[in-house]
C-alpha positions as CSV (number, residue, x, y, z in Angstrom):
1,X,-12.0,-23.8,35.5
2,X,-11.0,-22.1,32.3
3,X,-13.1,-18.8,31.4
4,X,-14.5,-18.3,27.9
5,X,-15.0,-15.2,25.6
6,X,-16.7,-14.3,22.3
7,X,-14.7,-11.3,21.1
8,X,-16.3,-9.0,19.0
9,X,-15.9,-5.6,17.3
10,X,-17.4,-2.1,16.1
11,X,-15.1,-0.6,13.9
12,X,-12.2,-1.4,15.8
13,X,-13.8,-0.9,19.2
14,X,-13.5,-4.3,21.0
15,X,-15.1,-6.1,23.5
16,X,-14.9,-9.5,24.9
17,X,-18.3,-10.7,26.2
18,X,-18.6,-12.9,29.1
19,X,-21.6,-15.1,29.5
20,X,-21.7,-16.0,33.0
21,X,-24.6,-18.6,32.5
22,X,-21.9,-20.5,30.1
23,X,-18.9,-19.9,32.5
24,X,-18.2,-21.8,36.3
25,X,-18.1,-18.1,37.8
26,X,-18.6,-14.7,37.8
27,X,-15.6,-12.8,36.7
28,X,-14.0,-9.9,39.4
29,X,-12.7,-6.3,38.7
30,X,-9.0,-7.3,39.1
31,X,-9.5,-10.6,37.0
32,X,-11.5,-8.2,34.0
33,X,-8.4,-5.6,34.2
34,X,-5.9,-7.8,33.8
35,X,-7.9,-10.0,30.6
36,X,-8.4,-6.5,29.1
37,X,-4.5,-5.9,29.1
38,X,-3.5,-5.8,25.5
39,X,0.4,-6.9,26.7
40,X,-0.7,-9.3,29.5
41,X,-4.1,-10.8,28.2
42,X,-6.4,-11.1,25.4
43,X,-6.2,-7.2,25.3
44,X,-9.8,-5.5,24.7
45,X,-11.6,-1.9,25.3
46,X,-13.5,-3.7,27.9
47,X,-16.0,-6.4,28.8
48,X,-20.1,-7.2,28.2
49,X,-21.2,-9.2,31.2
50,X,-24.6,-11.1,30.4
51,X,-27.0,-11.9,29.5
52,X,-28.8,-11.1,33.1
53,X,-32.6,-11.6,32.6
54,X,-35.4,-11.2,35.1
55,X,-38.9,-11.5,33.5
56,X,-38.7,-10.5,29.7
57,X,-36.4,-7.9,30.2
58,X,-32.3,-8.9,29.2
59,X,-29.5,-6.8,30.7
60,X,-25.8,-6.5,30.2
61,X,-22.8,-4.9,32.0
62,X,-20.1,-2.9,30.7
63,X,-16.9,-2.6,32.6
64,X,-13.9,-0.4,31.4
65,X,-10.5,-1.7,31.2
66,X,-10.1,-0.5,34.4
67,X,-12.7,-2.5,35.9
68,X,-14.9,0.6,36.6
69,X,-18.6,0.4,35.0
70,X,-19.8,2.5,32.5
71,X,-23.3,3.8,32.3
72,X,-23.4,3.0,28.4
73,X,-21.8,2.1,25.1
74,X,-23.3,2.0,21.7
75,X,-20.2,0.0,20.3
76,X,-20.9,-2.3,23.3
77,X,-25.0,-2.5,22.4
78,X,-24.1,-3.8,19.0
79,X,-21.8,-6.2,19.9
80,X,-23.7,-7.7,22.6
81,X,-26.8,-7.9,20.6
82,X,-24.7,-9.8,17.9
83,X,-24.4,-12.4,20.8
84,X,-27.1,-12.8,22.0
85,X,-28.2,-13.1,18.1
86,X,-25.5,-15.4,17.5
87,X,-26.1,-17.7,20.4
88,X,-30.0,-18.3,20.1
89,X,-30.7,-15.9,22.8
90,X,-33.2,-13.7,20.9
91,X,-34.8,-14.6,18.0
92,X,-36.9,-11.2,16.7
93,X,-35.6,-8.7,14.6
94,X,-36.4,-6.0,17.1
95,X,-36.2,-6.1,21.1
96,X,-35.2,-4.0,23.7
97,X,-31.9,-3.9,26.0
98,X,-31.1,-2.6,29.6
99,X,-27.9,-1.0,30.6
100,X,-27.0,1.3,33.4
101,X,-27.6,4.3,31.5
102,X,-31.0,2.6,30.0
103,X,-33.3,0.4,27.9
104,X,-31.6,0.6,24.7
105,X,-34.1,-0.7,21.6
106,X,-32.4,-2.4,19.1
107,X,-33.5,-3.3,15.5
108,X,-31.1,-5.6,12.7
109,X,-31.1,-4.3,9.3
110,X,-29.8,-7.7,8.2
111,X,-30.4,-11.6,8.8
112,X,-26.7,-12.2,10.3
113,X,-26.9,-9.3,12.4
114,X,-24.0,-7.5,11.3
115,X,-25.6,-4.0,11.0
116,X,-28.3,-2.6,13.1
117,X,-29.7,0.8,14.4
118,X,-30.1,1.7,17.9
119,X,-31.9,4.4,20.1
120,X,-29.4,5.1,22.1
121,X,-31.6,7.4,24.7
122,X,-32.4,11.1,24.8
123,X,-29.5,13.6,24.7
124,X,-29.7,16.5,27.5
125,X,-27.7,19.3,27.8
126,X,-28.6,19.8,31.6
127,X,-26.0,19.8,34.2
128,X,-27.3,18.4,36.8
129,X,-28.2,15.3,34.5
130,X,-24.4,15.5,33.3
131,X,-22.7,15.6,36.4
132,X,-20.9,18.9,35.7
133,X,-20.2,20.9,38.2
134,X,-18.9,25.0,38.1
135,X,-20.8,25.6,34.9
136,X,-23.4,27.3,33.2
137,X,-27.3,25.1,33.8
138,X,-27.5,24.9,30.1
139,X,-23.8,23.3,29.1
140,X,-23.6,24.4,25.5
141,X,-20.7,26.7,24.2
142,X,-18.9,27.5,27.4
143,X,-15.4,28.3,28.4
144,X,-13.5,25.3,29.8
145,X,-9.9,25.3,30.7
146,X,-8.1,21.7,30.3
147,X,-4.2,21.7,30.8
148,X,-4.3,25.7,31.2
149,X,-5.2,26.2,27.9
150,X,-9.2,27.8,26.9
151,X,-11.1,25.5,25.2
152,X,-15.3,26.3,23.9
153,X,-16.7,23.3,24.6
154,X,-20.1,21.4,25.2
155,X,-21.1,18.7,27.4
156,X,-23.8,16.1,26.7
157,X,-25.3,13.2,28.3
158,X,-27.2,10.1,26.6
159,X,-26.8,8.4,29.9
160,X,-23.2,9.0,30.7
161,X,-21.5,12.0,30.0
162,X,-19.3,13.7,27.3
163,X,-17.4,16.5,26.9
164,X,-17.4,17.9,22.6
165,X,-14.7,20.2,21.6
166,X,-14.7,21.6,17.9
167,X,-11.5,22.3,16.4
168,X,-10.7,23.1,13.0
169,X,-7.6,20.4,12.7
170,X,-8.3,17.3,15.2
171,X,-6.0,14.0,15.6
172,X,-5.1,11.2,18.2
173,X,-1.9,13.3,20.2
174,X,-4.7,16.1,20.7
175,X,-7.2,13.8,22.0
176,X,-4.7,12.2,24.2
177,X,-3.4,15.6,25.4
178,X,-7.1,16.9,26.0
179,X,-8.6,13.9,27.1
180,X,-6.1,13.3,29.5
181,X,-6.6,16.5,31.7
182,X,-10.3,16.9,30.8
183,X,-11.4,13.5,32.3
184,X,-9.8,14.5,35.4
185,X,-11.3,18.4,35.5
186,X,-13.2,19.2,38.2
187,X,-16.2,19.9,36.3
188,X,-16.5,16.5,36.5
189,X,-16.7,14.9,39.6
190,X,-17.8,11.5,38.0
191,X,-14.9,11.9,35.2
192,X,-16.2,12.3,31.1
193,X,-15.7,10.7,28.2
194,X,-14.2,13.2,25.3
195,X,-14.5,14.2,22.0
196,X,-12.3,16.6,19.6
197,X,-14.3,17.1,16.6
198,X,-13.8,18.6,13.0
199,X,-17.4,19.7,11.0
200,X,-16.6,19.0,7.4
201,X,-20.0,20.0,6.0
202,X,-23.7,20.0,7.2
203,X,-24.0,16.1,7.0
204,X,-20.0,14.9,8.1
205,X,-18.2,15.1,10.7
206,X,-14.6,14.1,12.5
207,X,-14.3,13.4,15.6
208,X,-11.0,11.6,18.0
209,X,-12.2,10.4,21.2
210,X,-10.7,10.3,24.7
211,X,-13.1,7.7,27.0
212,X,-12.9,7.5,30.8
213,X,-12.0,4.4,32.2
214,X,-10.5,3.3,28.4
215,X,-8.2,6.0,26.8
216,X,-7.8,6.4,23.2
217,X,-10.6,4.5,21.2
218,X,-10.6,4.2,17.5
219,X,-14.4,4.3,17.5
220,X,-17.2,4.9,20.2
221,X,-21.2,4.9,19.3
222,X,-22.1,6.5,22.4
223,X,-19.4,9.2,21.6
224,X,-20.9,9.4,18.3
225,X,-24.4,10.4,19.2
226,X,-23.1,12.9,21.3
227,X,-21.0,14.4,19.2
228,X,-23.6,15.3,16.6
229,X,-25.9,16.1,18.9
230,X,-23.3,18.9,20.2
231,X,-22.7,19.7,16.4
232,X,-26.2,20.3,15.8
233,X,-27.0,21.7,19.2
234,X,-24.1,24.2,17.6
235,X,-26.1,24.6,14.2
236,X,-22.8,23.4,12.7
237,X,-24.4,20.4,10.9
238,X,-27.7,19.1,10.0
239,X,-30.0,16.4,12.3
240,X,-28.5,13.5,9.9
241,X,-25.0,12.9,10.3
242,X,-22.4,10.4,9.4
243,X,-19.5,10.4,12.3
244,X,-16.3,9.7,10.6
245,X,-13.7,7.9,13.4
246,X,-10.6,6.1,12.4
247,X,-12.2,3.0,13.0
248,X,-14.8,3.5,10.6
249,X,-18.1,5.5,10.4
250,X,-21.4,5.3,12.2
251,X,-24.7,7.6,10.6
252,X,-26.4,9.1,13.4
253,X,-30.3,11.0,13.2
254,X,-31.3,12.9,15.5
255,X,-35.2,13.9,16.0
256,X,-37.3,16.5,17.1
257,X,-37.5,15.3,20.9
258,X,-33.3,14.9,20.9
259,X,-34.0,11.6,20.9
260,X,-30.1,10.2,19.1
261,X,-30.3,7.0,16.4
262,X,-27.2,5.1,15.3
263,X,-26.5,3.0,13.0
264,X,-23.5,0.9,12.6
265,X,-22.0,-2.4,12.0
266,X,-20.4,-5.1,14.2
267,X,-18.3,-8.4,13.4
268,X,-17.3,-11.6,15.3
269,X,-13.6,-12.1,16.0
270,X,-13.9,-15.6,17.5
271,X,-14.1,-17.6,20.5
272,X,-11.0,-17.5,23.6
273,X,-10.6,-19.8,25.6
274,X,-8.3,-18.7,29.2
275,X,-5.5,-20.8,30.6
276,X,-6.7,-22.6,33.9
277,X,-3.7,-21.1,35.5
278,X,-3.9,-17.7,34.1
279,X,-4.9,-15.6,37.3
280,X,-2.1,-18.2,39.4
281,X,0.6,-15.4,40.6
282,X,3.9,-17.1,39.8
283,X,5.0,-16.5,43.3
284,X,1.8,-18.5,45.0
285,X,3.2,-21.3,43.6
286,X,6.4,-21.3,44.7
């Protein structure tokens, strides 16, 4: 049977969300890596499987282009919140959602759902909570050395794990170049998503980003919150801060607790529909 997606995106960042309850089967890791393939299939920065509900509570999954998991996405919340909007699912203006990383609460700011804020978790510079390994307990303005070059950098986690950078010039061939050696470190043992970023005042900031399991993304919520909760970890920008990406722009708040708010906006694409005999390999047949 054919497989159906809604795809979806967050300034650029998209997904394709598979609802199992509205498809034959579940979908595997090699059949989400090779839908994800911009060349070979619809092409996407990953896949929101759900929604998976026991009780009152409604879950998703996020899987990578790669078919690995990730712990969380805010680009992901949005746009499977939209769904479950769009398609009757939930009807309130507020609930809350589970991911790997954790309940996520989720509140539209309009009636068609296209912008909403969402607590994305409580950000912790611990590094047992990160993952990180050969470091400092408190991960905050240390010497880290990606590709043999020195880099000061901080590492976060919201419920998975980033790695902030500032730089006075940032763009996409020094994320790639970064990312590229820094999601492998050994610091990390589980990998890292990364972030080059560029303050331009108290309340703006720049940032590239590098994600594990993805690559280059034009725009990442999760990545976001991080990255100015490393800036103002730093004292390089204020609690309230709009996150410039080339995708677009997010505004993320930040409270006393380090509790991380975004804001953000999120559009429908449309509805794909998969050939029957799209996961056939040509030479089965013969």
């Amino acid at each position: 049977m054919a497989f159906t997606f809604h795809k979806y995106h967050g300034l650029g960042n998209d997904y394709l969300v598979f609802d199992e309850s509205k498809n034959s089967k579940k979908i595997t890791i090699d059949e989400i890596k090779k839908v994800c393939n911009r060349n070979f299939g619809f092409g996407s920065d990953g896949i929101l499987v759900g929604p998976i509900t026991k009780g009152d509570k409604i879950s998703m999954k996020i899987y990578n282009p790669d078919g690995t998991e990730a712990e969380k996405s805010g680009n992901g919340v949005r746009i499977f919140a939209k769904y479950l909007k769009d398609n009757g699912y939930i009807k309130d203006n507020e609930f809350m959602l589970n991911t790997l990383g954790g309940d996520v609460y989720v509140r539209f700011n309009n009636k068609r759902g296209t912008n909403m804020t969402v607590s994305m978790g409580k950000l912790s510079f611990d590094r047992e909570e990160i993952g990180c390994i050969n470091t400092p307990q408190e991960t905050v303005d240390i010497p880290m050395v990606f590709n043999n070059k020195e880099y000061k950098a901080t590492c976060v986690t919201l419920g998975n794990p980033h790695c902030i950078i500032p730089l006075e010039e940032i763009n996409k061939e020094l994320a790639c170049e970064i990312g590229k050696h820094s999601v492998e470190a050994e610091y990390f043992p589980n990998k890292i998503n990364t972030q080059i970023i560029k303050v331009v005042d108290r309340h703006n900031i720049n940032i590239e980003i590098y994600e594990r399991g993805a690559g280059y993304t034009l725009a990442s919520g999760s990545s976001s919150c991080a990255a100015a909760g490393a800036a103002y970890k730093l004292g390089l920008v204020e609690n309230e801060v709009n996150v410039h990406m080339p995708g677009g722009t997010l505004e993320i708040k930040i409270d006393e607790d380090w509790n991380v708010f975004m804001t953000g906006s999120v559009q429908y694409i449309g509805e794909m529909v998969l050939f029957d005999g799209f996961f056939v390999d040509d030479l089965e047949e013969e």
